[in-house]
Gaussian input, Z-matrix of N, CA and C with variables (Angstrom, degrees):
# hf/3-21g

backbone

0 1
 N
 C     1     B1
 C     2     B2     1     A1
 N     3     B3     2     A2     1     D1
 C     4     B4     3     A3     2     D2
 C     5     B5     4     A4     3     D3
 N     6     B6     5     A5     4     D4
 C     7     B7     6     A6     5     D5
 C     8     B8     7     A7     6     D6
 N     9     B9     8     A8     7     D7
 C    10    B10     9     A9     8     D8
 C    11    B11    10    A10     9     D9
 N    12    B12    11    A11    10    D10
 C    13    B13    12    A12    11    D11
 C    14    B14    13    A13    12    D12
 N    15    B15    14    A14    13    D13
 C    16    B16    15    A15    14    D14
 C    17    B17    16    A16    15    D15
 N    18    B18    17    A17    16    D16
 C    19    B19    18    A18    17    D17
 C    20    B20    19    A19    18    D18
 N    21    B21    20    A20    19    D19
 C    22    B22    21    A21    20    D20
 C    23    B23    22    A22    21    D21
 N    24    B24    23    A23    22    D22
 C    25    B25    24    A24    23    D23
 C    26    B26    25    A25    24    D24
 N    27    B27    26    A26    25    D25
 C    28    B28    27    A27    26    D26
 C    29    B29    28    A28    27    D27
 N    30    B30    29    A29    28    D28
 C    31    B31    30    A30    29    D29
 C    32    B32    31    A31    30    D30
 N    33    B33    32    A32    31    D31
 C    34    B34    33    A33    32    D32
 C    35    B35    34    A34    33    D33
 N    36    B36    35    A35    34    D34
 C    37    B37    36    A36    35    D35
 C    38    B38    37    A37    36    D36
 N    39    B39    38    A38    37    D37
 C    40    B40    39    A39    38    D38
 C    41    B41    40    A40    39    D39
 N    42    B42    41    A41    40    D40
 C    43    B43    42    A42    41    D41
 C    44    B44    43    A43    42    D42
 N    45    B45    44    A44    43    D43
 C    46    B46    45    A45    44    D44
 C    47    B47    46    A46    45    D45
 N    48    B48    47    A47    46    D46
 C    49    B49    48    A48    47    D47
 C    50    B50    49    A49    48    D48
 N    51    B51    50    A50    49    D49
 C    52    B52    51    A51    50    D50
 C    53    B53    52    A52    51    D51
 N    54    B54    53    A53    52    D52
 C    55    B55    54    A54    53    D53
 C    56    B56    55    A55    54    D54
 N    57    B57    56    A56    55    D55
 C    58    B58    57    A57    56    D56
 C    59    B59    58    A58    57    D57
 N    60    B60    59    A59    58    D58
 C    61    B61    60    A60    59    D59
 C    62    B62    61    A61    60    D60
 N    63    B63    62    A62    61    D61
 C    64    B64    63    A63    62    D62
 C    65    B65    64    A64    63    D63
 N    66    B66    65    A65    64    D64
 C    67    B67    66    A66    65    D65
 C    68    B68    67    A67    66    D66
 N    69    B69    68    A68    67    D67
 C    70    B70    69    A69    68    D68
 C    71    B71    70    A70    69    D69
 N    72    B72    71    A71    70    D70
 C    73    B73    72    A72    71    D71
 C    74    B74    73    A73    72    D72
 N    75    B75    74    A74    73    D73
 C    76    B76    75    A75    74    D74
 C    77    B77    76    A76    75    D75
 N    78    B78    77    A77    76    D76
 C    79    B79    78    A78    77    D77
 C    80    B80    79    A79    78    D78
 N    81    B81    80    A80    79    D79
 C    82    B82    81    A81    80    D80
 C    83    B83    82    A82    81    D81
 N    84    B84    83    A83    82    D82
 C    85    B85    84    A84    83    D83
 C    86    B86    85    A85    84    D84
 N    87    B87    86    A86    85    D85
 C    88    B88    87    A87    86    D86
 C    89    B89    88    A88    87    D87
 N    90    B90    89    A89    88    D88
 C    91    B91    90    A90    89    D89
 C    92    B92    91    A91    90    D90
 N    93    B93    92    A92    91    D91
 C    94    B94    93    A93    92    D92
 C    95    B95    94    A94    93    D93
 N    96    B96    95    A95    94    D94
 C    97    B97    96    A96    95    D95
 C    98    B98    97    A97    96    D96
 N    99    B99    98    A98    97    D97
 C   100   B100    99    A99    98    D98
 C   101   B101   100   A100    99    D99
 N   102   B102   101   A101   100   D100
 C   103   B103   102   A102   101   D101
 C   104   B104   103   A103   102   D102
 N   105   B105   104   A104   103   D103
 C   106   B106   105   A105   104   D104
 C   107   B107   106   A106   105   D105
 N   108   B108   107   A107   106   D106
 C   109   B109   108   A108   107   D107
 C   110   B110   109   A109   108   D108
 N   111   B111   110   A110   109   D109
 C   112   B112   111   A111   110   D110
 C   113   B113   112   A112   111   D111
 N   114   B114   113   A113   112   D112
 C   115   B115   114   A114   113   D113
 C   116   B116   115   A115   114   D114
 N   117   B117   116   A116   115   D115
 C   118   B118   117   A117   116   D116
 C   119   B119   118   A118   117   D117
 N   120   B120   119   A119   118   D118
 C   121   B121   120   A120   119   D119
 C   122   B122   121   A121   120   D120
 N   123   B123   122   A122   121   D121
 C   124   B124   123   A123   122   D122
 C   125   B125   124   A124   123   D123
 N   126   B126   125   A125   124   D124
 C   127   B127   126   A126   125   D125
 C   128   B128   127   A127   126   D126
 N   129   B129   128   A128   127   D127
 C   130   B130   129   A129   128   D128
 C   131   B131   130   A130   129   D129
 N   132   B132   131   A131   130   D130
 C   133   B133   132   A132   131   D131
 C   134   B134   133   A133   132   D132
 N   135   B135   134   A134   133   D133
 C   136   B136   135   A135   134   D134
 C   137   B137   136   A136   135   D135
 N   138   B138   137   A137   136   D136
 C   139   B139   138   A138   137   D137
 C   140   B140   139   A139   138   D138
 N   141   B141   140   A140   139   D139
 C   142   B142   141   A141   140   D140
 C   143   B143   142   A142   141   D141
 N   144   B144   143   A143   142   D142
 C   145   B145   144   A144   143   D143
 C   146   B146   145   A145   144   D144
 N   147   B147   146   A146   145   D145
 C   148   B148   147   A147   146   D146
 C   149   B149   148   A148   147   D147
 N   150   B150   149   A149   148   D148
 C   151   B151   150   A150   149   D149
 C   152   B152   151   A151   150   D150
 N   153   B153   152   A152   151   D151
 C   154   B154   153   A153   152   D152
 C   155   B155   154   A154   153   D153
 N   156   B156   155   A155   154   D154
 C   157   B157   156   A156   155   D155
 C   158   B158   157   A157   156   D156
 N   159   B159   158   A158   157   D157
 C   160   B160   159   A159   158   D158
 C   161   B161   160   A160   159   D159
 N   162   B162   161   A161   160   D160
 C   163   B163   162   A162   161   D161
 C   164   B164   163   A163   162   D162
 N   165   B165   164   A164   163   D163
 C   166   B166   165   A165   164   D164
 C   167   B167   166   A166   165   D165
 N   168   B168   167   A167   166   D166
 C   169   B169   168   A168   167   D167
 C   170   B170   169   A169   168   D168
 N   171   B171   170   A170   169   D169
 C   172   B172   171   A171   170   D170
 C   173   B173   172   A172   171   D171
 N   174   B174   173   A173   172   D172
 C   175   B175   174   A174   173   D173
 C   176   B176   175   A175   174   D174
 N   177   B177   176   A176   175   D175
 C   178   B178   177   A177   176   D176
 C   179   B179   178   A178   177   D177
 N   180   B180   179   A179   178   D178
 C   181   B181   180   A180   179   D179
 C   182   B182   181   A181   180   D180
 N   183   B183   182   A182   181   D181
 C   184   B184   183   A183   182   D182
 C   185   B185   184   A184   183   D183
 N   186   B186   185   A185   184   D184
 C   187   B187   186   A186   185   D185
 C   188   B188   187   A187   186   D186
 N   189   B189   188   A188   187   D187
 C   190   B190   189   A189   188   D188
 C   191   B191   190   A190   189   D189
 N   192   B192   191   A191   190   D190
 C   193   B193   192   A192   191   D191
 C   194   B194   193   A193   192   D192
 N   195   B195   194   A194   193   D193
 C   196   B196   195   A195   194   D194
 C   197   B197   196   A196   195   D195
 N   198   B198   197   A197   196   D196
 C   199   B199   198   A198   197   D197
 C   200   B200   199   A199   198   D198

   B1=1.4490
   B2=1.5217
   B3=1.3312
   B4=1.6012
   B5=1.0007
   B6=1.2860
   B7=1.4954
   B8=1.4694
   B9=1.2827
   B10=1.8826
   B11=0.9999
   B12=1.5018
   B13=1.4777
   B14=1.6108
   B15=1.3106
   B16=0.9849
   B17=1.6700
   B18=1.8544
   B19=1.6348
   B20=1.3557
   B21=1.3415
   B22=1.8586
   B23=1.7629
   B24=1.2468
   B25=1.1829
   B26=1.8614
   B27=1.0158
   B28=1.3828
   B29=1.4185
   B30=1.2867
   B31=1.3674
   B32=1.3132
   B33=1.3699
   B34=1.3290
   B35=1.5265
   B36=1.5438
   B37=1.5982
   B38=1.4463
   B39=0.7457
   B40=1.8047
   B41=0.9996
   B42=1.5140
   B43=1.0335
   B44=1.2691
   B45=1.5238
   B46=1.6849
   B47=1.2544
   B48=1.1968
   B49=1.8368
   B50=1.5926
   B51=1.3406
   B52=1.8190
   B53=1.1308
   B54=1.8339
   B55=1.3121
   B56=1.2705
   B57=1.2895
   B58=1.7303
   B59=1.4481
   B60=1.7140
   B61=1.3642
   B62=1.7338
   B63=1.2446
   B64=1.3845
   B65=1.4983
   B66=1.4856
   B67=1.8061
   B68=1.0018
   B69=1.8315
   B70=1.4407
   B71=1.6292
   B72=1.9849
   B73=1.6218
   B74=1.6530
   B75=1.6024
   B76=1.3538
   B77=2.0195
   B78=1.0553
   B79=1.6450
   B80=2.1018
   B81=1.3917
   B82=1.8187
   B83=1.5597
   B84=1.9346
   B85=1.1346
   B86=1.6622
   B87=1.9026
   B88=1.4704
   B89=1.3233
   B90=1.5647
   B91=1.0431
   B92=1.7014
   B93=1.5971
   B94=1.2010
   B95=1.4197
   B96=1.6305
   B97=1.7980
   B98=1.9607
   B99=1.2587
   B100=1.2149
   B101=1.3390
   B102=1.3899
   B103=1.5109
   B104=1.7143
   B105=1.2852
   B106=1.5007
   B107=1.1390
   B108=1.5246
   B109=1.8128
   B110=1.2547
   B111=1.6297
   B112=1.6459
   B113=0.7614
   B114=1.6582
   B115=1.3798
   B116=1.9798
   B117=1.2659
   B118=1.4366
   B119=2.0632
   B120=1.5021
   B121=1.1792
   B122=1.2754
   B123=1.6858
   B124=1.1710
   B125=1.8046
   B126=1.2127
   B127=1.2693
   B128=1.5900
   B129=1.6642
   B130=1.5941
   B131=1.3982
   B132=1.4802
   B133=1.9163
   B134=1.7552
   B135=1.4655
   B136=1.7015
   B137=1.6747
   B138=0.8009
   B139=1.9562
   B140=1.8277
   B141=1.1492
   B142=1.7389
   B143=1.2423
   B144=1.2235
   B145=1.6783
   B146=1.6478
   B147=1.4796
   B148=1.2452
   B149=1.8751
   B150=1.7292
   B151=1.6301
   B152=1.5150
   B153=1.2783
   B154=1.9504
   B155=1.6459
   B156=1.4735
   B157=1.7422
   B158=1.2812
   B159=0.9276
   B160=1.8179
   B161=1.9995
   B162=0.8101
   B163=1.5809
   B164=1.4426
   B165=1.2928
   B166=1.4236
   B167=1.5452
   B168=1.1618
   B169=1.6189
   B170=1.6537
   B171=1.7073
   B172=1.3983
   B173=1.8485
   B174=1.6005
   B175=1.1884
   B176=1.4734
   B177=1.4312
   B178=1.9040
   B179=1.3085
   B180=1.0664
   B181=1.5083
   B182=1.5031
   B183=1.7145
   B184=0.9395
   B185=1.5342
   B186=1.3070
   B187=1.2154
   B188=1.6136
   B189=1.3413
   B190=1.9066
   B191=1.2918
   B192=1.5003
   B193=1.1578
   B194=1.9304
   B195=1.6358
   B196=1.5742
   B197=1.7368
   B198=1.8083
   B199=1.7420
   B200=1.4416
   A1=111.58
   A2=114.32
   A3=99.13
   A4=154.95
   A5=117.35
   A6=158.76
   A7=103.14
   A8=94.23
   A9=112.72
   A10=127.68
   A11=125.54
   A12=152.78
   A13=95.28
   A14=132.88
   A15=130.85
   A16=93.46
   A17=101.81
   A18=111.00
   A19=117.05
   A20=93.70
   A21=91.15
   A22=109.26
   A23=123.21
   A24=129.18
   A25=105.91
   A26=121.19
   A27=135.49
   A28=115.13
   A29=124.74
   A30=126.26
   A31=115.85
   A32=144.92
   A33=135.96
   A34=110.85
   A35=120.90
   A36=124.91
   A37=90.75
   A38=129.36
   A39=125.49
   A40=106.30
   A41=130.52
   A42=131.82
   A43=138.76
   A44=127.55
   A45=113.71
   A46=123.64
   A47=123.34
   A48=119.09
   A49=99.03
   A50=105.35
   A51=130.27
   A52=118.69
   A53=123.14
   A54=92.34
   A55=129.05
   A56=112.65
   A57=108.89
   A58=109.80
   A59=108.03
   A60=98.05
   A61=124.32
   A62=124.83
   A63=130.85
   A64=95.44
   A65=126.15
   A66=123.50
   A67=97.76
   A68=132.54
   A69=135.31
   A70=61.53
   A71=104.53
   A72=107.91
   A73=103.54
   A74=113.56
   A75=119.22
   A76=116.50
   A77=110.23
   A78=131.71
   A79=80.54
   A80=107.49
   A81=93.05
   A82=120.18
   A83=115.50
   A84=99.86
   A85=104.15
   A86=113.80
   A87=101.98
   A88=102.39
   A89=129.34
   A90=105.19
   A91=114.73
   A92=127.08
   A93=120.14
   A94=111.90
   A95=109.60
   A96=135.37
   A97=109.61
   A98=90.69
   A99=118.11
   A100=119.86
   A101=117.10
   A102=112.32
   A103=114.64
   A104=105.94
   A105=103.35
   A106=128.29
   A107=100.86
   A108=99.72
   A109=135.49
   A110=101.17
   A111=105.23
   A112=136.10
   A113=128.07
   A114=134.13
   A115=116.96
   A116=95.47
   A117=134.60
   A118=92.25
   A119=102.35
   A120=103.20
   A121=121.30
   A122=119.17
   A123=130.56
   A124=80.74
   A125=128.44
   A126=132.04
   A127=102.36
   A128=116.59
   A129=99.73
   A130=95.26
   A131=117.63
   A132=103.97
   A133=107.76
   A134=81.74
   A135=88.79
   A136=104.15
   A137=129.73
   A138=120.37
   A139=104.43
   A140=102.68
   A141=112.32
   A142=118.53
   A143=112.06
   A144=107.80
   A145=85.52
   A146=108.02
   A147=140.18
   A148=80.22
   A149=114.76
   A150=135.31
   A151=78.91
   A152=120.36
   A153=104.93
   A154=120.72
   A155=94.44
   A156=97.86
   A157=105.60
   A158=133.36
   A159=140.10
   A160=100.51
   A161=113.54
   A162=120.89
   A163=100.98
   A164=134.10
   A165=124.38
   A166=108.64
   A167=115.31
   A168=125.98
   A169=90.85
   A170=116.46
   A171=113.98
   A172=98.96
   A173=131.03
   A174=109.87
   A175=104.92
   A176=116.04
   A177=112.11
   A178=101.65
   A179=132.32
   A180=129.44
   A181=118.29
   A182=117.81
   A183=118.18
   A184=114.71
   A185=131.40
   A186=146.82
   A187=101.86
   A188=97.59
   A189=101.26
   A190=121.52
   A191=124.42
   A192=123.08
   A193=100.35
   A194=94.86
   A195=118.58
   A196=110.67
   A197=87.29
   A198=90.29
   A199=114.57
   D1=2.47
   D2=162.19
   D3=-71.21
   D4=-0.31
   D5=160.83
   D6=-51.87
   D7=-69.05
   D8=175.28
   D9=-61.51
   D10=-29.23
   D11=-175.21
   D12=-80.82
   D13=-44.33
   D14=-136.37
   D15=-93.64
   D16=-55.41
   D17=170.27
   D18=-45.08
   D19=-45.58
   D20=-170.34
   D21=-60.40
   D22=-35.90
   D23=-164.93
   D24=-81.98
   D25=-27.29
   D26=151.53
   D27=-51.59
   D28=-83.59
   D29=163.05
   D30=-38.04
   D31=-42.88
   D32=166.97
   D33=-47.85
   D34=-55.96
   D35=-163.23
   D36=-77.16
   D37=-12.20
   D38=165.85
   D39=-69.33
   D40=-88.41
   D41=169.42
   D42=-26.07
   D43=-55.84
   D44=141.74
   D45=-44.47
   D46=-25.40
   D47=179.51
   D48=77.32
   D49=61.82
   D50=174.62
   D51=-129.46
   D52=107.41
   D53=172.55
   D54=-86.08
   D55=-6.75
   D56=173.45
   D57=-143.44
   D58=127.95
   D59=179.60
   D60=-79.58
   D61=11.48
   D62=175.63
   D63=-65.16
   D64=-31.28
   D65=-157.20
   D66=-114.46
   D67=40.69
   D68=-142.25
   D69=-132.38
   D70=149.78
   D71=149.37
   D72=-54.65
   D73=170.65
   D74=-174.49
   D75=-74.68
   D76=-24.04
   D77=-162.41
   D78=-80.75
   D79=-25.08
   D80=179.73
   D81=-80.01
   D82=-37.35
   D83=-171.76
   D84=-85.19
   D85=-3.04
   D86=-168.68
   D87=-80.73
   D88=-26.97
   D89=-168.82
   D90=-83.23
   D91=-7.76
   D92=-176.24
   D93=-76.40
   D94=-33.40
   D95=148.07
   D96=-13.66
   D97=-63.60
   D98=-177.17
   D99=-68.35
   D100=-56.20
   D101=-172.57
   D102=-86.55
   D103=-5.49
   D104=158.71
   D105=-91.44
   D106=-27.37
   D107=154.03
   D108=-34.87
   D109=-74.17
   D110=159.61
   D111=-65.97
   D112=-14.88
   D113=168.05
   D114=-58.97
   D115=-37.90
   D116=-161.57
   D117=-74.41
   D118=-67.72
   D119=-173.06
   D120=-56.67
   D121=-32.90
   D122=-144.55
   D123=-92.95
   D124=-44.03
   D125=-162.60
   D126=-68.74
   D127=-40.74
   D128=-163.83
   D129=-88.56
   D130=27.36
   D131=166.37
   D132=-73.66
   D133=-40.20
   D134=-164.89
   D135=-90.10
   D136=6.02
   D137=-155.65
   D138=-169.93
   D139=128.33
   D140=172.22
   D141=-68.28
   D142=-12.90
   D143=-170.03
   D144=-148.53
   D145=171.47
   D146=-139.48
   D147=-127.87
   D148=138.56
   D149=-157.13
   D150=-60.90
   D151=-60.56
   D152=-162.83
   D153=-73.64
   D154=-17.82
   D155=170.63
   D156=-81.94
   D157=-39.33
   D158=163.55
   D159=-39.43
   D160=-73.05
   D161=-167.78
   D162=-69.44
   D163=-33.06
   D164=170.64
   D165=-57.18
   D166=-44.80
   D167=-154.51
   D168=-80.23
   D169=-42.88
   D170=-178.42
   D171=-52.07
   D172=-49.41
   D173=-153.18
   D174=-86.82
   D175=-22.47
   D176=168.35
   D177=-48.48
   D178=-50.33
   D179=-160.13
   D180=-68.53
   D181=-20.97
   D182=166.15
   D183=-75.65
   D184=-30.02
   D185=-160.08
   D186=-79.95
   D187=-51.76
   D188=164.28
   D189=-48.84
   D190=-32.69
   D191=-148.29
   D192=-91.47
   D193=-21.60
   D194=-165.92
   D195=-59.57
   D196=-33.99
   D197=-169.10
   D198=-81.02

């Protein structure tokens, strides 16, 4: 899920209009800390891979299939 972890945390500092969360008050980078945690945990109950590692692996597989 670091793939996912990584987007999501991008799209967040966008979305506040931040460019870096190190110069964020502290309550900003804990809670993104946080909600990928549980996002993270709650997701690998049901699924081995993480929604953007899933769709990466879907388009290698087409690329394999090409040669």
């Amino acid at each position: 899920m670091f793939l996912t972890a990584h987007v999501f945390r991008v799209i967040g500092i966008g979305v506040l209009g931040r460019k870096e969360l190190p110069g964020s008050p502290p309550h900003v980078p804990l809670g993104f800390i946080a909600t990928v945690t549980v996002f993270a945990t709650l997701w690998s109950r049901s699924f081995r891979r993480g929604p953007l590692e899933w769709q990466l692996g879907r388009a290698t597989k087409v690329g394999e299939c090409v040669r």
